[in-house]
N, C-alpha and C positions, 0 to 999 in steps of 0.2 A: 500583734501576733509574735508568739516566740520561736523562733526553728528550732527542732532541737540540737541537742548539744551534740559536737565531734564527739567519737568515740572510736576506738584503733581500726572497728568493723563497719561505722555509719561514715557513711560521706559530713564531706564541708557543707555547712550551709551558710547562705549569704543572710546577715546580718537579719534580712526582711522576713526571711526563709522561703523567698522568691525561687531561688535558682540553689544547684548543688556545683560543686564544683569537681569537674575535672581533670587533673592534668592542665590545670589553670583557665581551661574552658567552663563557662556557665553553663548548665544544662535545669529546664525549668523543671522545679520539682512537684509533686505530686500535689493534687489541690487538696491543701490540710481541712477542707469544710465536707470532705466525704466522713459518712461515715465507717468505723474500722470495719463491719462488714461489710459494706460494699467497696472499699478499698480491698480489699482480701480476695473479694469473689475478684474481681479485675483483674489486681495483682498475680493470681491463680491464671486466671484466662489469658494473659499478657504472657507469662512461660509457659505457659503449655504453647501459642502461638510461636514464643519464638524458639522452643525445641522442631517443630513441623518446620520451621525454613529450612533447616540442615536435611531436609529430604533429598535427594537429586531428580524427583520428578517435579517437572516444571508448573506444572497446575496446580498439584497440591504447594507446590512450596511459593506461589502466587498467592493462592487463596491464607496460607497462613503469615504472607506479610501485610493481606490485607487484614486482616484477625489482627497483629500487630499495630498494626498504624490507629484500627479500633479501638482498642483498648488502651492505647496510649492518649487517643482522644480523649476517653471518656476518663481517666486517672486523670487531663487537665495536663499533658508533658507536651499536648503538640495541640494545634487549633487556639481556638479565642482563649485569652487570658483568661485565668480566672478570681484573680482580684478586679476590682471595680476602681482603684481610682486614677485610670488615666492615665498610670506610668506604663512607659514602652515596655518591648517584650527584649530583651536580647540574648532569647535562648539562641545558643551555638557559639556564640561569642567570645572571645580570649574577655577575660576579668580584665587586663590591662589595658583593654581598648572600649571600656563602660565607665560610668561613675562610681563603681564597684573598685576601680584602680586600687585606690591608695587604702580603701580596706585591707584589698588582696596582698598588696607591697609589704605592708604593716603585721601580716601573719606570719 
């Protein structure tokens, strides 16, 4: 798999194109085996969710982090890996404290 490339407006990606980086934290990135429309519908449904938490009413702005945490599931950023083989997840993580280190040191 290739991640794609930096660009002034795309996030870092980790070498795997497991995780994006930032502010030197790994953050796991979107599972590249969706297809772009259903990545899009998601991606769609994931800001519209996270406009609704800025509400000040407590139930709606519940129900729209649940909608959030939904569609971040199903984009593959939170829940079971979505690669298969077997390597750990260290989304949340500082880069410096994974095997990602001396990639990260090296950029």
């Amino acid at each position: 798999m290739n991640p794609p490339t930096k660009t002034d407006d795309a996030p870092l990606y980790t070498p795997d194109g497991r995780y994006i980086v930032v502010r030197g934290r790994l953050w796991r990135a979107t599972n590249p085996n969706l297809s772009a429309s259903d990545r899009e519908v998601l991606v769609k449904a994931l800001m519209d969710a996270r406009r609704r938490v800025r509400t000040s009413d407590e139930a709606l702005k519940s129900a729209a982090r649940r909608d959030v945490d939904l569609a971040k599931h199903a984009l593959g950023e939170r829940g079971p890996v979505w690669w298969d083989d077997g390597a750990p997840d260290y989304n949340r993580r500082m880069a410096r404290n994974t095997p990602y280190a001396g990639w990260f040191e090296g950029l």
